[in-house]
C-alpha positions as CSV (number, residue, x, y, z in Angstrom):
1,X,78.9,128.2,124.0
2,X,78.3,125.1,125.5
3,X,80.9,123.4,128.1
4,X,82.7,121.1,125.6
5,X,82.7,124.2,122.9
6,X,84.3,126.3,125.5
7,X,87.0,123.9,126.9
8,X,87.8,123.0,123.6
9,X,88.1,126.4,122.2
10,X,90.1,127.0,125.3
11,X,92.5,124.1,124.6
12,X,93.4,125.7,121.0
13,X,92.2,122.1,119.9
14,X,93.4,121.5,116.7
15,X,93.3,118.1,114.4
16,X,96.2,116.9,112.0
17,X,95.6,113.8,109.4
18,X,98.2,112.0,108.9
19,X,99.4,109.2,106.0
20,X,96.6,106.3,105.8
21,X,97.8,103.1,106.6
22,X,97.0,100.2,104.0
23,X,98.0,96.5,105.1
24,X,97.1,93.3,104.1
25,X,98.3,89.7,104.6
26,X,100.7,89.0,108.0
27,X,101.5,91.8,109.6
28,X,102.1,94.3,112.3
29,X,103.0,97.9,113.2
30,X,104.4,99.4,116.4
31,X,103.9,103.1,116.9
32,X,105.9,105.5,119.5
33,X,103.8,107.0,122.3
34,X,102.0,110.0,120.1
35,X,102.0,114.0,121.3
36,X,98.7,114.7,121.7
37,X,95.6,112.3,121.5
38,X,95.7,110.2,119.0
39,X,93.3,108.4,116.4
40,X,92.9,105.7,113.8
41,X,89.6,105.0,112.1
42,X,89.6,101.4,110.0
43,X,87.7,102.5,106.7
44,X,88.2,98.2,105.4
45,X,89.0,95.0,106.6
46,X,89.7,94.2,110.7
47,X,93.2,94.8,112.7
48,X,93.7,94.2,116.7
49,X,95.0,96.7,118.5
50,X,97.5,96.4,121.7
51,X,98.4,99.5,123.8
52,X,100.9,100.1,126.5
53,X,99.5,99.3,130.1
54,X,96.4,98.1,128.5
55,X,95.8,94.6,129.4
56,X,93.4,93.2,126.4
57,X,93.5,93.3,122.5
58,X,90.7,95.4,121.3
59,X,89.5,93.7,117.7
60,X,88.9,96.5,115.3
61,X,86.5,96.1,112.4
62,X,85.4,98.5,109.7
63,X,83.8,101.1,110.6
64,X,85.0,101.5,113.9
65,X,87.6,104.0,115.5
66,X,89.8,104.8,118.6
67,X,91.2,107.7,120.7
68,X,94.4,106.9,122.4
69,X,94.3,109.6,124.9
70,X,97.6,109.1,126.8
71,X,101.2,109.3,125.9
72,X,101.5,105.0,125.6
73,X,102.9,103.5,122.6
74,X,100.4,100.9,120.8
75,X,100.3,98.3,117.7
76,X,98.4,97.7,114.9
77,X,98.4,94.0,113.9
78,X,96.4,91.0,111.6
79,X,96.4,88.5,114.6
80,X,98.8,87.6,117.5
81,X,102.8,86.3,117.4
82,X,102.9,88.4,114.2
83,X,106.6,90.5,114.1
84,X,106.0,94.2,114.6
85,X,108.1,97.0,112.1
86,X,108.5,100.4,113.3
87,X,106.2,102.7,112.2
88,X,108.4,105.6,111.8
89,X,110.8,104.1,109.1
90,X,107.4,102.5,107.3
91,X,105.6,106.3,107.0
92,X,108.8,108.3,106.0
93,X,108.3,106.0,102.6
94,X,104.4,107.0,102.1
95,X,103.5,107.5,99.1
96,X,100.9,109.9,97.9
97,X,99.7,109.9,101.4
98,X,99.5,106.3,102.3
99,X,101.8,103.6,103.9
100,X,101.9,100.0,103.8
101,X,102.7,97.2,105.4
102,X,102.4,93.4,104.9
103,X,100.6,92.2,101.3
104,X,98.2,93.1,100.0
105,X,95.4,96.0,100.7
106,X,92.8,94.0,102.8
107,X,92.9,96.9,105.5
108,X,92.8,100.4,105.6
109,X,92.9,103.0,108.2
110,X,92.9,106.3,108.4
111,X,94.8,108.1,111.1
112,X,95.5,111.3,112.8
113,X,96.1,113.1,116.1
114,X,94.5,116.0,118.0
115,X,97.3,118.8,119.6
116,X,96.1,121.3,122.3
117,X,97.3,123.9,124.0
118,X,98.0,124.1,127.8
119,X,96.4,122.9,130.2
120,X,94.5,119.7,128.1
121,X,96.1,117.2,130.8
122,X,93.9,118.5,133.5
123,X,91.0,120.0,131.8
124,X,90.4,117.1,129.2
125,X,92.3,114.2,128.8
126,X,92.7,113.0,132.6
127,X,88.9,112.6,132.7
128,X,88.9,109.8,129.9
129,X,89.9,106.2,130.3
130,X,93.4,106.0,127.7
131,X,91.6,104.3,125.0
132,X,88.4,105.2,123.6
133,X,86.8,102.2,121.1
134,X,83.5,103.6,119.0
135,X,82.3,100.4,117.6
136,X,80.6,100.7,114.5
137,X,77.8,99.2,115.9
138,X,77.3,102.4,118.1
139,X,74.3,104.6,118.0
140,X,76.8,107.9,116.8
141,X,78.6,105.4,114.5
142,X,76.4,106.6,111.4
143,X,77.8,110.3,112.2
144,X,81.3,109.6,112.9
145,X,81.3,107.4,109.2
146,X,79.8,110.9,107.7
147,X,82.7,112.7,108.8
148,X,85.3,110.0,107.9
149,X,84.2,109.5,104.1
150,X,84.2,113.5,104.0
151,X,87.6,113.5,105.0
152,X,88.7,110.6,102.9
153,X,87.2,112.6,99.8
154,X,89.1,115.4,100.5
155,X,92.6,113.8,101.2
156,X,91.7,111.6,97.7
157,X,90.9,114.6,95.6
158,X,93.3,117.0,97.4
159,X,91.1,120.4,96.1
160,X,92.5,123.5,97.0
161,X,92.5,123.4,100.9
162,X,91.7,119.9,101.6
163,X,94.4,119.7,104.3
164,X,92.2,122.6,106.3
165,X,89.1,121.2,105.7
166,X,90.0,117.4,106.6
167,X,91.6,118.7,110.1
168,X,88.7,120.6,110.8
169,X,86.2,117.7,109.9
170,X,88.6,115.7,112.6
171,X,87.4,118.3,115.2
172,X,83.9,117.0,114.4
173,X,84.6,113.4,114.5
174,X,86.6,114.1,118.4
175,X,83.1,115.5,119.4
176,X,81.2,112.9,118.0
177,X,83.3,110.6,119.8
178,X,82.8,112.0,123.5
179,X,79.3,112.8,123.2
180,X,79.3,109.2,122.5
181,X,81.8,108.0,124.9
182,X,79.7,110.1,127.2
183,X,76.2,109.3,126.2
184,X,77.3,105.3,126.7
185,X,77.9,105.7,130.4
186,X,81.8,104.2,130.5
187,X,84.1,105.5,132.7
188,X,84.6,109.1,133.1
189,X,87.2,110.5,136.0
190,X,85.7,113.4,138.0
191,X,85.0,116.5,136.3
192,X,82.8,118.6,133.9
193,X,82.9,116.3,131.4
194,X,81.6,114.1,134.0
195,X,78.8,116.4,134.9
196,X,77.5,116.5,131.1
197,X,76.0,113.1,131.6
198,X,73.6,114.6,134.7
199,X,70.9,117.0,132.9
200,X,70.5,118.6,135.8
201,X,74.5,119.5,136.0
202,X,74.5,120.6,132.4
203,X,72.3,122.9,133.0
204,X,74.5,124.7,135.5
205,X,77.7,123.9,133.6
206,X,75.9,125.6,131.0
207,X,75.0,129.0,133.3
208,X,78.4,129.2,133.9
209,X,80.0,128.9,130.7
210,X,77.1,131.0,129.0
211,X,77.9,133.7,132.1
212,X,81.3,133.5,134.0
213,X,81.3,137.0,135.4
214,X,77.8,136.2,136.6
215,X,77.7,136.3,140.6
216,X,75.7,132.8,140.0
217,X,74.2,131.3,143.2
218,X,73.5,127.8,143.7
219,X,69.8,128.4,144.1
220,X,70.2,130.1,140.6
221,X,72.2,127.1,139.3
222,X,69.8,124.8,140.8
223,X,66.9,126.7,139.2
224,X,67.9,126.2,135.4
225,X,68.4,122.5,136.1
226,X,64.9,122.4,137.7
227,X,65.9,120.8,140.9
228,X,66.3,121.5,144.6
229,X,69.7,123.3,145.6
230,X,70.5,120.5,148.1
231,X,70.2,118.0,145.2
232,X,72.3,120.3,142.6
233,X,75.0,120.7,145.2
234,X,75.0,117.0,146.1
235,X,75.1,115.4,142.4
236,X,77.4,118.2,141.0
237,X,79.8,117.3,143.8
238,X,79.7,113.9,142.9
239,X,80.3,114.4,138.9
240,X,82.1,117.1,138.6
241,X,84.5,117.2,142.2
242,X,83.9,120.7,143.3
243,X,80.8,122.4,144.7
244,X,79.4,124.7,142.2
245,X,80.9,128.0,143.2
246,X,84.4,126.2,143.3
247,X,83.7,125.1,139.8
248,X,82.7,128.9,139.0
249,X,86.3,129.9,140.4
250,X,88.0,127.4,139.0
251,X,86.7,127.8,135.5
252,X,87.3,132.0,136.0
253,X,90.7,131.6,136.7
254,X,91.1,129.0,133.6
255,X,89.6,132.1,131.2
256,X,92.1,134.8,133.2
257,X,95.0,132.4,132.9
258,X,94.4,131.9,128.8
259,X,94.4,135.7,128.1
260,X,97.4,136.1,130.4
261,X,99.3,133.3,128.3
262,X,98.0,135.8,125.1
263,X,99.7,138.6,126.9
264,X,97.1,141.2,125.0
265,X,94.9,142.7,128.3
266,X,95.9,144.2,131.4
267,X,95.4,142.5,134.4
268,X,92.3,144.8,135.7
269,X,90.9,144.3,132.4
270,X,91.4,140.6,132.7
271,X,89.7,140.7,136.3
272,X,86.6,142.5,135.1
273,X,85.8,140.4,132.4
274,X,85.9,137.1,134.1
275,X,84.0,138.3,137.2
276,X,86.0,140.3,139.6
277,X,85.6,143.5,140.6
278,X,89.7,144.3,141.3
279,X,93.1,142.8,140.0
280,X,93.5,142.3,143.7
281,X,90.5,140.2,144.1
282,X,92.0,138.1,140.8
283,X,95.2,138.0,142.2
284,X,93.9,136.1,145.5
285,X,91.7,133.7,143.5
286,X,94.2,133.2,140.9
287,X,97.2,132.7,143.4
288,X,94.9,130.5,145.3
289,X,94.2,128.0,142.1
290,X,97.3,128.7,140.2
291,X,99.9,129.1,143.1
292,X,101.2,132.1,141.4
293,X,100.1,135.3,140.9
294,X,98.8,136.9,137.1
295,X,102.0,138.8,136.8
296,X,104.4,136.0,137.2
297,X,102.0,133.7,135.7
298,X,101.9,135.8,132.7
299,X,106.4,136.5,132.9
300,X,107.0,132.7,133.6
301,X,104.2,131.9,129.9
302,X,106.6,134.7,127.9
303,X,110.0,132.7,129.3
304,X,108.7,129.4,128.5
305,X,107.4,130.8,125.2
306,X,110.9,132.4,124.4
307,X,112.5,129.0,124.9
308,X,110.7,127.1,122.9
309,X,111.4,129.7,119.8
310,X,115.2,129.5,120.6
């Protein structure tokens, strides 16, 4: 696995389509803040869209699509001054899978939101800027449109399992949007996603992700990116906001602390199979990352987990 197939396997990423939105005329749509990261794709016509603590209107034409990746509330609109209806009343009257709003069917969008499991804050989603714009101008435009007619075929024909496939076809349209997001050079906070726009960094994200229980050494690191270990240290520092072997840790700990949460392996199994030789040695890494130790990581997951069902 690469590094965004691991962290997103390790986020139990998972995509949910939701009803289409089809507009035309004057109007406007205000939506709550959205769990999880959410996304619209306009498949016809142009909108603007306005979101919380975002100072500019982002025009929206066919073709192109958005990640809101904070908790912010946003609106869909034809053009400024228009009144805005809530979008929870307007949905719970979809029908056959679409809502509307205005007169008229000039616009259509398709919408959805991705859900993960613990730890996404941190690992993911403080590392992008809260709204991601793919134009349809882009270069991975052409890709991202693949993915959106397939899913728009299968929510028009609804064949037997159409909901599965469409949410995992929305898996491939998120990573088509952050390789492009990535790929263009905007903003991207410290960290590994970060370091997959350095080829020399990749290569070392890549040893260990491939590797974790690997005792990897930055000369080794530096080796598979081709570069000196000086420079490797320096410029992963800089992306990613660790050295490389605080990096290693980190990303052992985030393995020992997802099979803990699954409660299924002992904790010297769980040691040996991320890198360390004792659950003692664990417990002082994990403690040191986590501020707790395995075992009352692993109690406080099963209480939290009990609530939840209650």
């Amino acid at each position: 696995m690469d590094p965004l197939e691991d962290v997103l396997a390790l986020l139990d990423t998972c995509g949910h389509v939701s009803a289409g939105l089809v507009a035309g005329g004057d109007w406007a749509v205000d939506f709550p803040p959205p769990p999880g990261v959410k996304f619209n794709a306009v498949r016809r016509g142009r909108c603007l869209l306005e979101v919380d603590g975002v100072p500019e209107s982002i025009a929206l034409s066919e073709g192109d699509c958005f990640l809101l990746t904070r908790r912010r509330g946003f609106t869909l609109r034809s053009g400024p001054q228009v009144p805005a209806v809530a979008a929870g009343p307007l949905f719970a009257r979809a029908d056959a899978g679409v809502a509307r709003a205005g007169d008229g069917d000039d616009v259509h969008l398709l919408g959805g939101r991705f859900s993960f499991g613990a730890r996404a804050q941190e690992l993911l989603l403080d590392g992008l800027p809260p709204v991601i714009h793919l134009s349809a101008g882009t270069g991975r435009a052409q890709a991202v449109r693949w993915v959106l007619d397939a899913i728009d075929e299968e929510l028009r024909h609804r064949q037997m399992g159409a909901t599965l496939v469409a949410e995992h076809l929305a898996i491939v349209m998120l990573v088509h949007v952050l390789r492009s997001h990535l790929a263009s050079g905007a903003g991207t906070g410290p960290g590994w996603l970060a370091g997959l726009a350095d080829p020399a960094v990749t290569a070392a994200l890549a040893c260990v992700h491939r590797d974790p229980a690997h005792p990897w050494t930055v000369a080794e690191l530096a080796r598979a990116g081709s570069v000196s270990r000086t420079v490797l240290a320096t410029r992963f520092k800089k992306a990613v906001g660790q050295a490389p072997h605080e990096y290693l840790t980190a990303w052992r700990i985030e393995l020992a602390a997802k099979r803990l949460r699954k409660g299924e392996d002992t904790i010297a199994s769980i040691a040996h199979a991320v890198g360390y030789g004792s659950d003692s040695a664990l417990s002082t890494a994990f403690k040191r990352v986590m501020g707790t130790s395995p075992r009352d990581y692993r109690e406080q997951t099963e209480s939290a987990e009990k609530v939840q069902m209650h």
